[in-house]
N, C-alpha and C positions, 0 to 999 in steps of 0.2 A: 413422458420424459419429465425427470424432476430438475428441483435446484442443485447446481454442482457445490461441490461444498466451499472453493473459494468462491463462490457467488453468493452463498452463505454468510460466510466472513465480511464481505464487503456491508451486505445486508446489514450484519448487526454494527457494524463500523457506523453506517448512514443512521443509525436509531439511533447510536451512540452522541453521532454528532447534534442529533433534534433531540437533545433530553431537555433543555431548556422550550423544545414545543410540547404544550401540556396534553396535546394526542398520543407523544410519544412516552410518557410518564407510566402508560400501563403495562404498554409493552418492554419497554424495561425492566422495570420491577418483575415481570413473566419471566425473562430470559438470564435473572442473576446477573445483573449488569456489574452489579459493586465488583465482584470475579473480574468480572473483564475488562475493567476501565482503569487499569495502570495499561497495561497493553494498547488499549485505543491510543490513551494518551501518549504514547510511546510513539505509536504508528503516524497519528498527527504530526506532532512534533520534529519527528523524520522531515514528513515530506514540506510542514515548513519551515527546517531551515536550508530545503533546497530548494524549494523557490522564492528565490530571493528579493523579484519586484512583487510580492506580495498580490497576481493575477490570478492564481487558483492553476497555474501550468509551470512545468519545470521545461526548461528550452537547456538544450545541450551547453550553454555556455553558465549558464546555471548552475547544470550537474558537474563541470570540470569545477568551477569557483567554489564548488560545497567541498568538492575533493579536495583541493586544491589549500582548503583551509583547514581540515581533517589530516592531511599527510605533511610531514615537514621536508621539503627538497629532495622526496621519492624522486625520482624517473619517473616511473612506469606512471604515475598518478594517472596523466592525462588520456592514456589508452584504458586503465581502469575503468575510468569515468565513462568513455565511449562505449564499454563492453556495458558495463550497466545499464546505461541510457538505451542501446542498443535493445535491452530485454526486458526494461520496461515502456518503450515506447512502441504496443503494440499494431497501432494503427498505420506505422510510420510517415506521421505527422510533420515529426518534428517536435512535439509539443508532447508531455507527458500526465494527465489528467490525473486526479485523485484515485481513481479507479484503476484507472491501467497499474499506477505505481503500489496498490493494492493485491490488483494480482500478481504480481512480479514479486511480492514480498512472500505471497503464500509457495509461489515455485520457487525462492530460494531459501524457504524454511522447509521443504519440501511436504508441504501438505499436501499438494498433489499425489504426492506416494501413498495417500491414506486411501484410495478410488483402487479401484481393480481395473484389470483392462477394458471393461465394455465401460467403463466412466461411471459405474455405480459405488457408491460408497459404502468402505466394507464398514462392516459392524460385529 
């Protein structure tokens, strides 16, 4: 059994974020990071400006105030927020981790459609 590919993704995110540790400096430079690091930064950036007391988790009232400040007097905001929260809070915690909100990102850009049925990834 190998790495799934948003486990991948996550992977190179976590190198990403240790480029200032100098163990992670090889492996970077290995994997073309310069490529990929408007996209980390992007993917960062996302998750913190929804967690808003800066703990390293997004809590449901979090996810509506990120929404909340992204839509101007929608309606629908608040159950937006909830459907989100909903599928990226894998564990159902309550609390949304870096990770979790990582995978949720790859299944709604649908990289999971890039895996065939048996979870092998095509090529």
């Amino acid at each position: 059994m190998g790495m799934k590919f948003n486990e991948f993704i996550v992977l190179l995110c976590l190198v990403y974020l240790l480029k200032e540790d100098p163990t992670a400096v090889h492996a970077k430079s290995r994997m073309g990071m310069p490529s990929l690091e408007a996209t980390f930064e992007t993917l960062v950036a996302a998750f913190v400006f929804l967690d808003k007391n800066k703990d390293g988790y997004v809590s449901k009232g979090e996810m509506v105030q990120a929404i909340n400040e992204t839509t101007s007097g929608e309606r629908s905001s608040g159950r937006i927020a909830m459907k989100r929260f909903e599928e990226m809070d894998w564990d159902k915690n309550g609390m949304v981790n870096f990770k979790e909100f990582l995978f949720a990102f790859t299944r709604w850009v649908g990289i999971d459609e890039m895996e065939d049925e048996d979870g092998e990834e095509k090529v």
